[in-house]
N, C-alpha and C positions, 0 to 999 in steps of 0.2 A: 084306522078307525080313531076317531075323536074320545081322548083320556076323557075320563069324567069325575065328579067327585068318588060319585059310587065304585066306578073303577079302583080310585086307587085304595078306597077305603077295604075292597076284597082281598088287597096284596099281602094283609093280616093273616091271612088265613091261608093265603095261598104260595107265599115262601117267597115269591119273587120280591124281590129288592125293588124300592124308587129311585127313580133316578130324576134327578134335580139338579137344575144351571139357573142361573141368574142368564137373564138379556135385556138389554134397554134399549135396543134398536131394532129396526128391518132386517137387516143381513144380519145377524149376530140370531134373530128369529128363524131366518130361512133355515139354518146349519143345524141350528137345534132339531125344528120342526124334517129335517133329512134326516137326522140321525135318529129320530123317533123317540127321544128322551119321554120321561112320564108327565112332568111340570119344569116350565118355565117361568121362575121366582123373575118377577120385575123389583126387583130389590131398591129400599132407599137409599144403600150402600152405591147405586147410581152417582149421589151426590158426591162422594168422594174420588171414585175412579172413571166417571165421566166428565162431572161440573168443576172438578176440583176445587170441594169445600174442605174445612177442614174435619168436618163429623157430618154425620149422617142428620144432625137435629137442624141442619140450613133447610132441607130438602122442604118441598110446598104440594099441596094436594095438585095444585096445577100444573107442577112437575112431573108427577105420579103418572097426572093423565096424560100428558105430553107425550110421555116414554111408553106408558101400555100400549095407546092408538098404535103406534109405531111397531112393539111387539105384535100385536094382533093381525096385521096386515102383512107380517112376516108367517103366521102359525095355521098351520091347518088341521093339528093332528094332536100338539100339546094340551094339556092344561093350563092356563093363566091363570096365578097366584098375584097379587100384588098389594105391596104393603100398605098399609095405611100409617103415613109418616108421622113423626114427631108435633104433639100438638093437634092434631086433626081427629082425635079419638077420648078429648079432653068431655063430653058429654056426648051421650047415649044420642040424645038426637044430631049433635055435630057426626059424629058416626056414622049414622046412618045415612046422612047426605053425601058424605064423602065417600063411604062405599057405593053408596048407587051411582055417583059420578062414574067410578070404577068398572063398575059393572058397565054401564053404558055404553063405553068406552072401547071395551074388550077384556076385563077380567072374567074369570070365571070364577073368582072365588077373592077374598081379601086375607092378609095375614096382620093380626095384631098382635102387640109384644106386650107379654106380660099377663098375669090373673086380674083380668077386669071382667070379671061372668056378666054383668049386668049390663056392659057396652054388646058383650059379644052374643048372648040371649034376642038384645034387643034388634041387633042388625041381624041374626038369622030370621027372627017373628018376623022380617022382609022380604023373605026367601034368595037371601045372600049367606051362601058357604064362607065359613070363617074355617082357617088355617091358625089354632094357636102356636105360640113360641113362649118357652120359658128356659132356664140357666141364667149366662149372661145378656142382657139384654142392652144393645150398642145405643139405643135412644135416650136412655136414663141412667148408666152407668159412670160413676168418676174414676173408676178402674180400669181396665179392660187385663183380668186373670179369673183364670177355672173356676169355675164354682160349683160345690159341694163335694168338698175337700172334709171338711167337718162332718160328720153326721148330723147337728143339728139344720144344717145348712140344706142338704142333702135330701132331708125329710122333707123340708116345707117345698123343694123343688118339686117333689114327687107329689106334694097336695095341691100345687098348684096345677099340675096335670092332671091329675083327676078331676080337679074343678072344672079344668076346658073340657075335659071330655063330656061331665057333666053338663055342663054349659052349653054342648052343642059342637062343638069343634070335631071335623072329617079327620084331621090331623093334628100333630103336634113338630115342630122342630126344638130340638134338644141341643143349645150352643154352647161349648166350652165346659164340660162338665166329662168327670169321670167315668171310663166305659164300666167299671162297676154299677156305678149310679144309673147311669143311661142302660144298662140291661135290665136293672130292679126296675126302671119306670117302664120301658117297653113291655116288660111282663106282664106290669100291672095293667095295663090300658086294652082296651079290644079296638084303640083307632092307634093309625100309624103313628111312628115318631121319625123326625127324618133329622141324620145330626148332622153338626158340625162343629166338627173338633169332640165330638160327642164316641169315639172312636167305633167296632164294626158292629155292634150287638143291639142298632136301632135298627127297623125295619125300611132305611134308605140314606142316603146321603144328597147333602147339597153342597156344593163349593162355587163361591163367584166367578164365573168365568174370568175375569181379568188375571186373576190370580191363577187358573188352570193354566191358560195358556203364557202363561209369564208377559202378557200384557203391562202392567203398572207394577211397578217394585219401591213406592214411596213406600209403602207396608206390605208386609206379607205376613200373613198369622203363619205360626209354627205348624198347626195342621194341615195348612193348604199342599196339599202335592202339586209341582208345578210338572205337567205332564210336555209343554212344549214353552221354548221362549220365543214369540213370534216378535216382540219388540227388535230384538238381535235381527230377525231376518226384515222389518222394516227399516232398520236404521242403515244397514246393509244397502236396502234397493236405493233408499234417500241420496245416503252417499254415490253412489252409484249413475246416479241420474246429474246430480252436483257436478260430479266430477264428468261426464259428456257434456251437459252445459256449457261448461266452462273451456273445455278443450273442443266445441265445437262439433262434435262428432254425433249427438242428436240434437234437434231431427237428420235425420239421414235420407235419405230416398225411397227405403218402406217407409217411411211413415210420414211425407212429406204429399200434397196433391200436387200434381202440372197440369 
């Protein structure tokens, strides 16, 4: 059955955990949509471990939608989240264009970073689900460390969650921030929070796929669990195929027509 907003927004109350992967492609969609995950985050983080930019702020709405089409025509069962990238949520009506892109496209929902109630009010009055995100936030930070270490710190993250929830927002993602902090905000909220690096006391986790499966090792946050290195097991077939090339030995006669 097809996750829905309302879906996942019941998981509040009903103890089950979300489960969330980033995908930017077809097949990387199918595996998810087999595994029956809850949301499929089309992340801008795309630009870095796909496009290979060097931050997530290269990434272009035409991007965004480039990479949903392609999740969605992998998904039959997920939810599609998809971010609205760097610049693209610069005014209320920019916003609103670019999420309906979104939508059109194959989201089911948009994710914006950061307390902008009056961007994200105005793109719901459109009847587009917004996904907030507050902690660290990778589009506008010169850092990339924990936040709300401080208690003053700490407080304004938890008002800014209120405000999305106020705002309208089905959910919240909680990045980089202390599972102290991340339990007082889950408490306070009656909509999900979904973390990362946000440690277990949010109502779900997310992790970039590239990072799960040990895909791309140019960065790895300290949070990421890498659950398999599938890199190791392609550079493995690569060499493998190199070295038959080369000594002749494929193609062979399976794999050869007469």
């Amino acid at each position: 059955m097809k996750k829905t907003v309302n879906s996942i927004r019941k998981t509040k109350t009903s103890g089950q955990k979300i489960v969330m992967l980033t995908a930017y492609d077809y097949p990387t969609a199918l595996i998810l949509n087999q595994a029956e995950i809850d949301i499929i985050l089309v992340g801008d983080t795309l630009g870095m471990v796909v496009l290979g930019y060097e931050t997530t702020r290269d990434v272009t709405i035409t991007d965004m939608i480039h990479h949903t089409s392609a999740v969605k025509r992998g998904n039959e069962t997920c939810l599609i989240v998809s971010d609205l990238p760097y610049q693209s949520d610069k005014t209320s009506d920019l916003a609103v264009e670019n999420a309906k892109q979104l939508v059109s496209t194959g989201a089911d929902a948009v994710k914006i970073e950061g307390n902008k109630t009056e961007i994200i009010r105005a793109i719901i009055n459109e009847g587009i689900s917004v996904m907030g995100h507050v902690g660290l936030l990778p589009q506008t930070t010169e850092t990339f460390r924990v936040r709300g270490r401080k208690e003053r710190e700490a407080n304004q993250i938890l008002e800014d969650a209120i405000s999305l929830e106020r705002a309208g927002c089905f959910a919240v993602v909680l990045e980089c921030i202390p599972n102290p902090v991340a339990e007082r905000i889950t408490e306070s909220l009656s909509i999900p929070t979904i973390g990362i690096g946000a440690g277990a006391s949010c109502d779900g986790q997310v992790l970039v796929i590239h990072d799960l499966i040990g895909l791309f090792d140019r960065f790895r946050p300290s949070f990421a669990k890498q659950f398999t290195n599938v890199k190791k097991e392609i550079l493995r077939a690569v060499e493998s195929y190199k070295f038959e090339v080369q000594q002749e030995t494929f193609p062979d006669a399976d794999h050869s027509y007469e």
